[in-house]
C-alpha positions in Angstrom: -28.8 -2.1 -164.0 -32.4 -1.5 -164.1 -33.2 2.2 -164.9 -36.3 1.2 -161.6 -33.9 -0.6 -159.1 -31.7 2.5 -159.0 -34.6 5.2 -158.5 -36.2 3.8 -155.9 -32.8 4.5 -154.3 -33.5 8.2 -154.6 -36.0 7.9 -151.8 -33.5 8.2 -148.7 -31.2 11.1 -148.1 -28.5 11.2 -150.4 -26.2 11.7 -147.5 -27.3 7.9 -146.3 -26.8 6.9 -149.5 -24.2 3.6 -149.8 -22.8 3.3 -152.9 -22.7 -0.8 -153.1 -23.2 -1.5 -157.1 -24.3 1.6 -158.5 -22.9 5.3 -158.0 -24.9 8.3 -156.7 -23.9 9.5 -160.1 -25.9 6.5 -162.0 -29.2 6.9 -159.4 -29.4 10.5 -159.9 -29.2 10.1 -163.7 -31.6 7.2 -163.5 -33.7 10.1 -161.7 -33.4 12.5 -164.0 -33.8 10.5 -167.2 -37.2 8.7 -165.8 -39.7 9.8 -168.8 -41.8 13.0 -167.4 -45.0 12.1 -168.6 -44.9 9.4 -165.5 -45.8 10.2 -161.9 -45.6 13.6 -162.1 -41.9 14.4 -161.9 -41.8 12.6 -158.6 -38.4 10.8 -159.5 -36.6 14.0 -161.3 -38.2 15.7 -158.0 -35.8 13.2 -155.6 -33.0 13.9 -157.9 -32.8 17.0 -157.8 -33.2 17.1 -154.1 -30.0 14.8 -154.1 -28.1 17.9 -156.3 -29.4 20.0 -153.4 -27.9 18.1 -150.8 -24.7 18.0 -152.0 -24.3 15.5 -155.0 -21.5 15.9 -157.8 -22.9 17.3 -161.4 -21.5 17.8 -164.1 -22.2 18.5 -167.7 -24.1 15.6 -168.6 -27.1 16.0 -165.4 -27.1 19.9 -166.4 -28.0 18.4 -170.0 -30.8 16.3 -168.3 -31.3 19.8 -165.6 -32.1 21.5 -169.0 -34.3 19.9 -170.4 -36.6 19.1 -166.8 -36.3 23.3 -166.7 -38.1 23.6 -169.8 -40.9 20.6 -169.4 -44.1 21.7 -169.2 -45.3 18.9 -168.0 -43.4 19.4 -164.9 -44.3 21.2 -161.8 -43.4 25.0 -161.7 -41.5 24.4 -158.6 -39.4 21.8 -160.2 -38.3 23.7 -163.5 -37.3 26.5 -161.0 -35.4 24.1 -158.7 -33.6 22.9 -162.3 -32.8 26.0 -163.6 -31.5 27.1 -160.3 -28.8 24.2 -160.1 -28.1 24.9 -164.0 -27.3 28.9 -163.4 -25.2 28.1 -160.5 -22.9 24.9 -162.2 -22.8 27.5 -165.3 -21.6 30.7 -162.6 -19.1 28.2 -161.1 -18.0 26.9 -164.6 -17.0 30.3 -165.5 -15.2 32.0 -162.4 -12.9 28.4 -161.4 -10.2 28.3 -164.0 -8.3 25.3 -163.8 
């Protein structure tokens, strides 16, 4: 699906999200992948509100997580948000065994 038809999904809660063709999973990587030269962070910024409200990650969005935390391009705010997420799946990682 086109990378633009599935961010535009990031703008409505993720709790009201639907999942009808395309997983939170997808939209939120669709998010986080958008190139960050482009509109300011504005569609990493929805995804990561999305991880905030409750949406799955796993080690492929902390990948993308990374590399938003360490963007300079990027609002402060935003890298700080990232990195946030990033130390807590890493915490969690380490102290659930399964």
């Amino acid at each position: 699906m086109d990378q633009r038809a599935l961010v535009v999904r990031l703008q409505t809660p993720f709790a009201d999200y639907c999942a009808d063709d395309a997983s939170a999973r997808d939209v939120i990587l669709a998010g986080l992948s958008w190139p960050a030269d482009t509109l300011a962070g504005y569609w990493q910024g929805l995804a990561v509100e999305w991880i905030e409200q409750g949406a799955p990650i796993d080690a492929e969005l902390v990948e993308f997580l990374n590399v938003i935390a360490t963007a300079e391009k990027l609002s402060q705010e935003l890298r700080h948000k990232a990195r946030t997420i990033v130390r807590r799946w890493h915490s969690y990682e380490h102290t659930v065994q399964p």
